[in-house]
C-alpha positions as CSV (number, residue, x, y, z in Angstrom):
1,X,12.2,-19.0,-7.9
2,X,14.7,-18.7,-5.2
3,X,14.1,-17.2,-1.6
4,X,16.1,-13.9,-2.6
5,X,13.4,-13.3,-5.5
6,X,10.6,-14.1,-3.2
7,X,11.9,-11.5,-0.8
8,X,12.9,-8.8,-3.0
9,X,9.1,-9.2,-4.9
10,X,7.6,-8.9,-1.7
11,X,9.6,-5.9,-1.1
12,X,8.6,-4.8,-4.3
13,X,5.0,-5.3,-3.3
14,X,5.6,-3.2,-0.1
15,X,6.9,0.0,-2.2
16,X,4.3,0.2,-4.3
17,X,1.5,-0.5,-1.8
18,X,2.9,2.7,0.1
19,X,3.3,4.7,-3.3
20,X,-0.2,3.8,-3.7
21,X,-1.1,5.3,-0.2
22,X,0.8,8.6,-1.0
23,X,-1.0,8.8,-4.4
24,X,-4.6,8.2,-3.2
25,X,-4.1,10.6,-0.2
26,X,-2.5,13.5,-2.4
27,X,-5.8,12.9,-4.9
28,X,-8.2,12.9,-1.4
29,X,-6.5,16.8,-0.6
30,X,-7.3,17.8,-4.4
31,X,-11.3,17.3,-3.8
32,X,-13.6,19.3,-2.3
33,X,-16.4,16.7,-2.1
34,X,-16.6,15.4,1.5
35,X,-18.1,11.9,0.3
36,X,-15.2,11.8,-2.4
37,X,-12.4,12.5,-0.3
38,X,-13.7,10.0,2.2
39,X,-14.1,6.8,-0.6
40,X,-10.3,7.9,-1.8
41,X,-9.6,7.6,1.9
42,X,-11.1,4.3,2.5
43,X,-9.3,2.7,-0.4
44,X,-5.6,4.3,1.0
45,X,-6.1,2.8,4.0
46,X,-7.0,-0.7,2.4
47,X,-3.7,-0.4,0.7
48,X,-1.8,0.9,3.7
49,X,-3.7,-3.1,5.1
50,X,-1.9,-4.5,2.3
51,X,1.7,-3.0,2.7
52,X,1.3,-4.2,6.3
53,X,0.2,-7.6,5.1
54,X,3.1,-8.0,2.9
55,X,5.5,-6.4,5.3
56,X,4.6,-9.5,8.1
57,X,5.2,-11.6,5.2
58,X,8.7,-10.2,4.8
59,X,9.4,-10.2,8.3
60,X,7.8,-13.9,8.3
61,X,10.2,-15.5,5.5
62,X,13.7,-15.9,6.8
């Protein structure tokens, strides 16, 4: 695997971590359940971690 495919995976990884984020917090705004919309919540911000994890990796690989 060359650098280029590394980079443009990674990349890859950082779109759909953010789609992810959008998704989650457009289902959150559909609920009325408090405890609901906070546990969809929760898990968009773990994926918002991960699109900043893999970002610092693409930053990191030059």
């Amino acid at each position: 695997m060359t650098c280029q495919n590394f980079k443009q995976m990674v990349w890859e990884a950082i779109a759909d971590e953010i789609g992810a984020v959008a998704m989650y917090a457009q289902m959150a705004n559909m609920v009325n359940n408090v405890e609901l919309k906070t546990l969809i919540l929760s898990i968009a911000g773990d994926e918002y971690g991960h699109a900043k994890f893999w970002l610092a990796v693409y930053n990191l690989d030059d």
